[in-house]
HTML snippet that shows the backbone in 3Dmol.js (N, CA, C, O; Angstrom):
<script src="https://3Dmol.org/build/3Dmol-min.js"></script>
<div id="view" style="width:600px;height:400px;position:relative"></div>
<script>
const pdb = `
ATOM      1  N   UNK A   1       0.851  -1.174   0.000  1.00  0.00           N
ATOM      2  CA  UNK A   1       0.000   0.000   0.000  1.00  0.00           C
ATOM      3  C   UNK A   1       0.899   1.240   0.000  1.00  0.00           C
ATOM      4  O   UNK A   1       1.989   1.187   0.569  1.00  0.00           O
ATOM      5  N   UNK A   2       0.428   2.508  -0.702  1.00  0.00           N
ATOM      6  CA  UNK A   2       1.232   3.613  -0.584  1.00  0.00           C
ATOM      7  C   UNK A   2       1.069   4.439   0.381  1.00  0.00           C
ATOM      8  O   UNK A   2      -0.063   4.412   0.865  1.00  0.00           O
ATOM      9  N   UNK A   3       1.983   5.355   0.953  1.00  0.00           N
ATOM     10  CA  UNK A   3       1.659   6.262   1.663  1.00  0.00           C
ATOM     11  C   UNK A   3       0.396   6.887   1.357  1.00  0.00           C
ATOM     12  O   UNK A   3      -0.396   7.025   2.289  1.00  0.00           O
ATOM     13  N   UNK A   4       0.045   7.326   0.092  1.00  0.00           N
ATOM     14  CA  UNK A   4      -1.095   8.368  -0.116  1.00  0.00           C
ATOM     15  C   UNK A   4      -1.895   7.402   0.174  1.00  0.00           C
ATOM     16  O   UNK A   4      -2.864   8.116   0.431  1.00  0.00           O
ATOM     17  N   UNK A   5      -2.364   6.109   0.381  1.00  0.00           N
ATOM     18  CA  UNK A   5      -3.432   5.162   0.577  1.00  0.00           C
ATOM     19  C   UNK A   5      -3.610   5.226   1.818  1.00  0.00           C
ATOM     20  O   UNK A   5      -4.660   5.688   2.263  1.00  0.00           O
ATOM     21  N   UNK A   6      -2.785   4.850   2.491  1.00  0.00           N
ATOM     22  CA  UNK A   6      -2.201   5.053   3.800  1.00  0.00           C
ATOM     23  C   UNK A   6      -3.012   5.985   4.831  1.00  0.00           C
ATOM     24  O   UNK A   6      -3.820   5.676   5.707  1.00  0.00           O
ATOM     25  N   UNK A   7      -2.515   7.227   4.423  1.00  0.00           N
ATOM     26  CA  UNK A   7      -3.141   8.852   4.790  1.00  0.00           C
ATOM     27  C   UNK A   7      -4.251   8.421   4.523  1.00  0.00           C
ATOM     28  O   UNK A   7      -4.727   7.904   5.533  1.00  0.00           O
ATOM     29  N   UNK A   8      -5.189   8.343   3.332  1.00  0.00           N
ATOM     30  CA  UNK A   8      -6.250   8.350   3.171  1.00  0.00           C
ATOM     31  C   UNK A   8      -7.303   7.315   4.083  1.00  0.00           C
ATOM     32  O   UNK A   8      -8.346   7.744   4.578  1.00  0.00           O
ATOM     33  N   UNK A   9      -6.981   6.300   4.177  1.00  0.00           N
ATOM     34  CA  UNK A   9      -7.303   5.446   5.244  1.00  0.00           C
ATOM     35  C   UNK A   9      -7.850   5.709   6.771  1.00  0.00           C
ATOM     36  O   UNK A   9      -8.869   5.544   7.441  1.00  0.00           O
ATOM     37  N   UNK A  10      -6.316   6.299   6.905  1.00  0.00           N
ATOM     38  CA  UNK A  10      -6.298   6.640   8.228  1.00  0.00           C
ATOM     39  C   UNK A  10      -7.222   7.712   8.027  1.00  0.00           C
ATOM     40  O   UNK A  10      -7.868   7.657   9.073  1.00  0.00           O
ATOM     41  N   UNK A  11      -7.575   8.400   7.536  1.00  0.00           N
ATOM     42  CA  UNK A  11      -8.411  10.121   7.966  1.00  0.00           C
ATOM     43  C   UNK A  11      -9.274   9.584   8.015  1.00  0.00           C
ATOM     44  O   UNK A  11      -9.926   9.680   9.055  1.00  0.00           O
ATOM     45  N   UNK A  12      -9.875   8.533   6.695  1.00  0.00           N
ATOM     46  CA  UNK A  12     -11.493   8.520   6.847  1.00  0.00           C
ATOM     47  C   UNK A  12     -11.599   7.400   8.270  1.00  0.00           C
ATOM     48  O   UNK A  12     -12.505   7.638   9.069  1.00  0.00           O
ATOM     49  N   UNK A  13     -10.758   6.321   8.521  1.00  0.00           N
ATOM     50  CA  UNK A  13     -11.005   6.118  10.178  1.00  0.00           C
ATOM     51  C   UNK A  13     -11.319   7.073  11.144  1.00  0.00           C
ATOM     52  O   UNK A  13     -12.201   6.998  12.000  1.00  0.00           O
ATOM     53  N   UNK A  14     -10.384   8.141  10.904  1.00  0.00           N
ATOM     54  CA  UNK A  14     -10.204   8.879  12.102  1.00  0.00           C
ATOM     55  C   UNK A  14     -11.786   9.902  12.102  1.00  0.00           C
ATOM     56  O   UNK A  14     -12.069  10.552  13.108  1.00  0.00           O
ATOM     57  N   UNK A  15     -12.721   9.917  10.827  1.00  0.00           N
ATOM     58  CA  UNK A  15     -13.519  10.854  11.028  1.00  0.00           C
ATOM     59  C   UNK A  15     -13.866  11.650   9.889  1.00  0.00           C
ATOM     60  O   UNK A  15     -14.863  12.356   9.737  1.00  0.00           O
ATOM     61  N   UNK A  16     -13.066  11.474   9.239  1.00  0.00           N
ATOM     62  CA  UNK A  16     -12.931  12.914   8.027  1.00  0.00           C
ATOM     63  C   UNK A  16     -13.562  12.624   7.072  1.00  0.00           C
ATOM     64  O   UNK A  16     -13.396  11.450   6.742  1.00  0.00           O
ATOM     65  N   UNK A  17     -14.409  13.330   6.299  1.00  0.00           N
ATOM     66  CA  UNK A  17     -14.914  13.231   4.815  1.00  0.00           C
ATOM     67  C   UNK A  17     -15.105  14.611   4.362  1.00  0.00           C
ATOM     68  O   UNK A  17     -15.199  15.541   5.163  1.00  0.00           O
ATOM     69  N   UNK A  18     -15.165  14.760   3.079  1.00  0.00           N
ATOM     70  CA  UNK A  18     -15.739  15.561   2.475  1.00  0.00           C
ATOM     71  C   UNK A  18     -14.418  16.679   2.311  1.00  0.00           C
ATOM     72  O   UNK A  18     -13.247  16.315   2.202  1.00  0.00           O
ATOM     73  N   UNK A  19     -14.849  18.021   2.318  1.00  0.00           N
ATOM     74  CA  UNK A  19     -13.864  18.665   2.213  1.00  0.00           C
ATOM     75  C   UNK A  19     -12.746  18.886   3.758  1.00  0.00           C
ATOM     76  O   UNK A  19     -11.638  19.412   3.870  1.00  0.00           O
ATOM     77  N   UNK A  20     -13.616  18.243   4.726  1.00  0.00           N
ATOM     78  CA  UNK A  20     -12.583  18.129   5.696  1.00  0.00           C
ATOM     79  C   UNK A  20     -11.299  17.047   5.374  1.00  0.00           C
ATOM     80  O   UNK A  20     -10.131  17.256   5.701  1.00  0.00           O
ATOM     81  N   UNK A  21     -11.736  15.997   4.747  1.00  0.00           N
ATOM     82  CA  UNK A  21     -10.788  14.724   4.202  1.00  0.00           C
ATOM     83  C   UNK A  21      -9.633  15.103   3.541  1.00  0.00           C
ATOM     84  O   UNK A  21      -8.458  14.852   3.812  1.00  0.00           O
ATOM     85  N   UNK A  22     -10.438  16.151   2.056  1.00  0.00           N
ATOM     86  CA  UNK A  22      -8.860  16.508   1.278  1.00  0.00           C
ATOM     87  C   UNK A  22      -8.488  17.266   1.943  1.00  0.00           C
ATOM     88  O   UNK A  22      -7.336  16.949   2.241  1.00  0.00           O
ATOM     89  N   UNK A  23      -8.790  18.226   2.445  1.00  0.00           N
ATOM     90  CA  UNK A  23      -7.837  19.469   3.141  1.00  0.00           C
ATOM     91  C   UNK A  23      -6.831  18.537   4.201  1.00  0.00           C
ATOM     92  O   UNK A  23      -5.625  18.636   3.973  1.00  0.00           O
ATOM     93  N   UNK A  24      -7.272  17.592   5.405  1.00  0.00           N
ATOM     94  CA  UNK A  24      -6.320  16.849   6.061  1.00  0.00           C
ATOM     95  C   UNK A  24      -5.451  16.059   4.612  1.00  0.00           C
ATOM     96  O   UNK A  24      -4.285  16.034   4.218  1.00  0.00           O
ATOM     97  N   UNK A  25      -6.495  15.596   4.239  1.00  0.00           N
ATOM     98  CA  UNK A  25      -4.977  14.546   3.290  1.00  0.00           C
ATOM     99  C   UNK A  25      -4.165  15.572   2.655  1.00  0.00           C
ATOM    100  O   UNK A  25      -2.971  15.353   2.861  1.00  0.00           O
ATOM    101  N   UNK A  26      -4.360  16.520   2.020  1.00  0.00           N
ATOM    102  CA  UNK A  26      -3.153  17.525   1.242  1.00  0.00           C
ATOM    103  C   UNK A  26      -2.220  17.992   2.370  1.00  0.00           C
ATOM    104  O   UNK A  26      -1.075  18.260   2.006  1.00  0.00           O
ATOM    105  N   UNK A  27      -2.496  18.133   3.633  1.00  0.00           N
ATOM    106  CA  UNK A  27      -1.691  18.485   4.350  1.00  0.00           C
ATOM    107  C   UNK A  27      -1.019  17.649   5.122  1.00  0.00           C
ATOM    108  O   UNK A  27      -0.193  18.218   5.836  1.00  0.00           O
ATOM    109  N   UNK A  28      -1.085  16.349   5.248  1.00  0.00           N
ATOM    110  CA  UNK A  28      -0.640  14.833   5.460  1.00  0.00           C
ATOM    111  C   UNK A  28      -0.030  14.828   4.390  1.00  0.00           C
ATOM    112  O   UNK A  28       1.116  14.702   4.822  1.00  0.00           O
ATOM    113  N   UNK A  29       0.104  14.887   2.901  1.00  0.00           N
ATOM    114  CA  UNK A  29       0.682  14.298   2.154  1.00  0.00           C
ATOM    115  C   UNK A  29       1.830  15.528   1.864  1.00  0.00           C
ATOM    116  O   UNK A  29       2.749  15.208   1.110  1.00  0.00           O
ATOM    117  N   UNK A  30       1.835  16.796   2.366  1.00  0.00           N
ATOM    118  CA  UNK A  30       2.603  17.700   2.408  1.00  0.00           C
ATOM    119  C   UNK A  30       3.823  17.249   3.109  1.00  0.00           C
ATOM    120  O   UNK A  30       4.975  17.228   2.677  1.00  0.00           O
ATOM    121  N   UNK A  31       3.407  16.918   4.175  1.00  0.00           N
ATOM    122  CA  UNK A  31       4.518  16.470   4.955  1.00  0.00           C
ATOM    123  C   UNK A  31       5.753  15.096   4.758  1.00  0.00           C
ATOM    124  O   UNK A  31       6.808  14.981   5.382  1.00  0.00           O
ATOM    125  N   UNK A  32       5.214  14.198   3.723  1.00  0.00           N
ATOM    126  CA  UNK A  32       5.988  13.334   3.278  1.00  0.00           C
ATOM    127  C   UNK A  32       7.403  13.380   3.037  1.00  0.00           C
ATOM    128  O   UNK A  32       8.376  12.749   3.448  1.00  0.00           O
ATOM    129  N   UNK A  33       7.199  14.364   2.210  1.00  0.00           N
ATOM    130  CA  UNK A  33       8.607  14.944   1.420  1.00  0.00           C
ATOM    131  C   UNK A  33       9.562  15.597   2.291  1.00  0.00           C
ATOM    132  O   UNK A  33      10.619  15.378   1.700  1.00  0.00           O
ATOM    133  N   UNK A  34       9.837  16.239   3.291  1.00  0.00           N
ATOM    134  CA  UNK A  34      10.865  16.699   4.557  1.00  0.00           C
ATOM    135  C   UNK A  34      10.558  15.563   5.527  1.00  0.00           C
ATOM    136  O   UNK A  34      11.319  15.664   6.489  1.00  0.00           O
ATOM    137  N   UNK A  35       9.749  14.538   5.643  1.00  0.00           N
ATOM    138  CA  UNK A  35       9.990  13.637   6.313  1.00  0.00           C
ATOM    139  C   UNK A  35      10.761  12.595   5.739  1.00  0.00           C
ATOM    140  O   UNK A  35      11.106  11.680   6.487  1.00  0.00           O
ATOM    141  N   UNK A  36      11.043  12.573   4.727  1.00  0.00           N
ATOM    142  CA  UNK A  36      11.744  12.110   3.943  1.00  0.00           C
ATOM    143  C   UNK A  36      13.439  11.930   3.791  1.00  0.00           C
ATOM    144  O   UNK A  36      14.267  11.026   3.905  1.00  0.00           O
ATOM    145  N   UNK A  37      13.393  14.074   3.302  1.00  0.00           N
ATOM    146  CA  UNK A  37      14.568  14.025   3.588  1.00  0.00           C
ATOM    147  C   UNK A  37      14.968  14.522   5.084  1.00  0.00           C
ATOM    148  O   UNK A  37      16.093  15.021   5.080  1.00  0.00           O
ATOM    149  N   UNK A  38      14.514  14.520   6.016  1.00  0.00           N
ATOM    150  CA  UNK A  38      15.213  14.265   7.171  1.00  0.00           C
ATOM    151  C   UNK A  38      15.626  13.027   7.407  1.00  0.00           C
ATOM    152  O   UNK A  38      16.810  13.102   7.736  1.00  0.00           O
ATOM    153  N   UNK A  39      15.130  11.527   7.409  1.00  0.00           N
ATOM    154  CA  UNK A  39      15.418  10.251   7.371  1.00  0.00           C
ATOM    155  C   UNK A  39      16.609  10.374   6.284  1.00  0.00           C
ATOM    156  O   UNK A  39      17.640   9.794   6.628  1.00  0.00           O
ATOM    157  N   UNK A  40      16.630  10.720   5.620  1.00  0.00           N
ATOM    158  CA  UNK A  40      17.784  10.691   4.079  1.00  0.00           C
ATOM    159  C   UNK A  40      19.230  11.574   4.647  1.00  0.00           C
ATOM    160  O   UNK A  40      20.429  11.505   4.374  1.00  0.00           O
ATOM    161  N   UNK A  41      18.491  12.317   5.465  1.00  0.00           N
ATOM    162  CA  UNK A  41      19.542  13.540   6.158  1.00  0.00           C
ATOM    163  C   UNK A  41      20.425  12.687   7.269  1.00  0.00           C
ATOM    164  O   UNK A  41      21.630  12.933   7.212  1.00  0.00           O
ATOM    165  N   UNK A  42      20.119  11.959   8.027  1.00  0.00           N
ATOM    166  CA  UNK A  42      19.999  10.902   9.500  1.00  0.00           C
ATOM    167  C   UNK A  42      21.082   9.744   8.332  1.00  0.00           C
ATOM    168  O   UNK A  42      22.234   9.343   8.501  1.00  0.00           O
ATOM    169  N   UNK A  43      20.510   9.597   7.661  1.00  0.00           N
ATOM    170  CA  UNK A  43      21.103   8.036   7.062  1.00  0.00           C
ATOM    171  C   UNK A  43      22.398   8.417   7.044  1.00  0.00           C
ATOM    172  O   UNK A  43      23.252   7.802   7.682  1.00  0.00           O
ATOM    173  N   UNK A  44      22.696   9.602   6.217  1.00  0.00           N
ATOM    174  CA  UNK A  44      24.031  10.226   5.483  1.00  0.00           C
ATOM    175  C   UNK A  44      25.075  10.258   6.751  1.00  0.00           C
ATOM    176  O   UNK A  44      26.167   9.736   6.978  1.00  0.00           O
ATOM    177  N   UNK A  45      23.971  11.352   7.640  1.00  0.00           N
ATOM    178  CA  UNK A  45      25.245  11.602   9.085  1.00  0.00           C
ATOM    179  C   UNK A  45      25.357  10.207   9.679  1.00  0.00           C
ATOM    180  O   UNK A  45      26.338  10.071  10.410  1.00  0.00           O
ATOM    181  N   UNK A  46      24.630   9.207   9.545  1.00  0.00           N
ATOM    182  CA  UNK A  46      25.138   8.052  10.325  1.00  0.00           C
ATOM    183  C   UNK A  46      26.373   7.688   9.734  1.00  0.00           C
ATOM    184  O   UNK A  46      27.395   7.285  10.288  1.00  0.00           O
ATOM    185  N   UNK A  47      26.227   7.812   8.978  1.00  0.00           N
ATOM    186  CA  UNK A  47      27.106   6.449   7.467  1.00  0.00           C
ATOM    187  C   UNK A  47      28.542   7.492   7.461  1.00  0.00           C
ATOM    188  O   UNK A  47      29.553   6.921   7.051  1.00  0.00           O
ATOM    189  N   UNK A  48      28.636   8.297   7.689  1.00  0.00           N
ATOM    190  CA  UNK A  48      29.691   9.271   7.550  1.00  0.00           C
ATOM    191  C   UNK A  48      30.451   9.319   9.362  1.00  0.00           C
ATOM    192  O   UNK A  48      31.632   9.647   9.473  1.00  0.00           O
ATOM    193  N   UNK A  49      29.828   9.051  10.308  1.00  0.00           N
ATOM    194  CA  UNK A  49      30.455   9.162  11.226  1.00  0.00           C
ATOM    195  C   UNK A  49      31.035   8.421  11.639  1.00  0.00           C
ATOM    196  O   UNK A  49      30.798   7.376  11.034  1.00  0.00           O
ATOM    197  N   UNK A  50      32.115   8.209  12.785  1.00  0.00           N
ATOM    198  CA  UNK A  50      32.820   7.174  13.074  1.00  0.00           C
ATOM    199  C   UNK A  50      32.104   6.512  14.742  1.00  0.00           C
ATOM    200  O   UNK A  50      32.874   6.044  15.581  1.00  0.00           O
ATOM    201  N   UNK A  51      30.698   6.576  14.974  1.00  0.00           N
ATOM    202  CA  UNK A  51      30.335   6.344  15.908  1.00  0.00           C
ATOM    203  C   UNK A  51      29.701   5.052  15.785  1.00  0.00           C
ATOM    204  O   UNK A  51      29.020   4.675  16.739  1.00  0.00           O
ATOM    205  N   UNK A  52      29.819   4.267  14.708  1.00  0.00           N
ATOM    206  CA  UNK A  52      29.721   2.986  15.111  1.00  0.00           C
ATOM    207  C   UNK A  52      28.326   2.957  14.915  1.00  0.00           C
ATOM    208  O   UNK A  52      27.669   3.974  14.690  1.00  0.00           O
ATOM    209  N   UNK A  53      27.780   1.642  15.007  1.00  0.00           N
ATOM    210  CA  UNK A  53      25.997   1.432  14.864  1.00  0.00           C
ATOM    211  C   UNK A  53      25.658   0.577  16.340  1.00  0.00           C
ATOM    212  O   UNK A  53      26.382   0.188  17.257  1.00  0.00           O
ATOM    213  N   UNK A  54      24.568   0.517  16.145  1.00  0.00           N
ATOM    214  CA  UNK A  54      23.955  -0.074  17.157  1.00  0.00           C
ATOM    215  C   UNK A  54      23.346  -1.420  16.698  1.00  0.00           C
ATOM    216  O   UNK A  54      23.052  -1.434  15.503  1.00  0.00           O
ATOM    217  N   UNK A  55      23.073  -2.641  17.443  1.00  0.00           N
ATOM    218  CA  UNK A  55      22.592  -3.454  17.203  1.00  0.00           C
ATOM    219  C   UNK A  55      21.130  -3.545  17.749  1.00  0.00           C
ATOM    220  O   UNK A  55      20.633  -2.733  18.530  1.00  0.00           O
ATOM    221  N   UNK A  56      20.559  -4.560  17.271  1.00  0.00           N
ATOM    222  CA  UNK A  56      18.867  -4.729  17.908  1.00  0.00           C
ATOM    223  C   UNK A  56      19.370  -5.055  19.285  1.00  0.00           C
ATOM    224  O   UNK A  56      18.826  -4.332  20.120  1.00  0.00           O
ATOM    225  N   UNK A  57      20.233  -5.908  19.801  1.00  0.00           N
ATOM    226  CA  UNK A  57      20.496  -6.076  21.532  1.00  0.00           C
ATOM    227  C   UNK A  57      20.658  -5.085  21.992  1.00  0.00           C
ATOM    228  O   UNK A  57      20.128  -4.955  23.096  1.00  0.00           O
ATOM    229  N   UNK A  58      21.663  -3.530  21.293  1.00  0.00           N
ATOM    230  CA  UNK A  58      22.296  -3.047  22.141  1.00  0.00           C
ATOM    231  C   UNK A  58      20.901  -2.110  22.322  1.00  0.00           C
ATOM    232  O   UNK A  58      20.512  -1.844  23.459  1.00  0.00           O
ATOM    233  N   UNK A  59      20.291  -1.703  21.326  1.00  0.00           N
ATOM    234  CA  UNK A  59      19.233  -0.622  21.450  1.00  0.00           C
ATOM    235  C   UNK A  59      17.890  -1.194  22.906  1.00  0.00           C
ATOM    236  O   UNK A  59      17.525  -0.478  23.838  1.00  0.00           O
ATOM    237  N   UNK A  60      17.431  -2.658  22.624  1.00  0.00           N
ATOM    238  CA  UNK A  60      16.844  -3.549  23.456  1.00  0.00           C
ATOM    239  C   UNK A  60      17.310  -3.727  24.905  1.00  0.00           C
ATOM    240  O   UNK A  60      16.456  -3.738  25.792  1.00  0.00           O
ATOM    241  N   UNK A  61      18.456  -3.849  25.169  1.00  0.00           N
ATOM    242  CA  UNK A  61      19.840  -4.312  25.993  1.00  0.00           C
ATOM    243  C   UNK A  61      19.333  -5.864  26.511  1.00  0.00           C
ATOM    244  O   UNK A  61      18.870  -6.317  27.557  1.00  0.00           O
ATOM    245  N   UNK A  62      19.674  -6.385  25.232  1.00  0.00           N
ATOM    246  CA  UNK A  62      19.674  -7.560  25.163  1.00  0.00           C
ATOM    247  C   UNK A  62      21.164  -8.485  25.576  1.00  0.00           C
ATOM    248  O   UNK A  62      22.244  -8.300  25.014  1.00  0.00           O
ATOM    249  N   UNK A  63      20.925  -9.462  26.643  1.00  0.00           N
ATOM    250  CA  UNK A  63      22.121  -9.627  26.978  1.00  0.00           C
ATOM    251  C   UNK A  63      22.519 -11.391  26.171  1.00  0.00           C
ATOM    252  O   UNK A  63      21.969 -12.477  26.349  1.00  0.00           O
ATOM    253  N   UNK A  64      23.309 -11.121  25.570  1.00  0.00           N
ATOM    254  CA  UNK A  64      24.121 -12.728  24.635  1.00  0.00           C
ATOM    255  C   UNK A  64      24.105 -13.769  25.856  1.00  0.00           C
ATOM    256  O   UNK A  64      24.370 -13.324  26.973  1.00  0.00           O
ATOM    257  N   UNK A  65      23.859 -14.906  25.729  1.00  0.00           N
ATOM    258  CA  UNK A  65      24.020 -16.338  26.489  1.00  0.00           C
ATOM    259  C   UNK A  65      25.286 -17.136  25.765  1.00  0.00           C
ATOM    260  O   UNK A  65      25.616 -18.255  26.159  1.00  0.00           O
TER     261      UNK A  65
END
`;
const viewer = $3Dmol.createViewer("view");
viewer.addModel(pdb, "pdb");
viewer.setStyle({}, {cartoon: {color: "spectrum"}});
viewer.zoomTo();
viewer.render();
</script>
């Protein structure tokens, strides 16, 4: 399913139709794109730093047997 399906979904759950629906979805689907590149922004500074990654244990604190 796509994001724009997605959004749309969710609004009319949440309540919305009519011209309340598109006005929330255009402004839900506004936001995609800088949510985007902030995640794209995050990836870069990870991948470029020398701080190492985290694992699913360490984030969890999962302890090895």
């Amino acid at each position: 399913m796509e994001f724009a399906e997605q959004i749309m979904l969710d609004l009319i759950n949440q309540g919305y139709s009519g011209n309340d629906l598109r006005e929330h979805f255009k402004e839900e689907v506004s936001r995609i794109r800088p949510a985007m590149e902030a995640i794209l922004a995050e990836a870069k500074r990870v991948a470029v730093s020398e701080s190492g990654y985290a694992s699913y244990g360490d984030v969890f604190n999962e302890v090895e047997e």
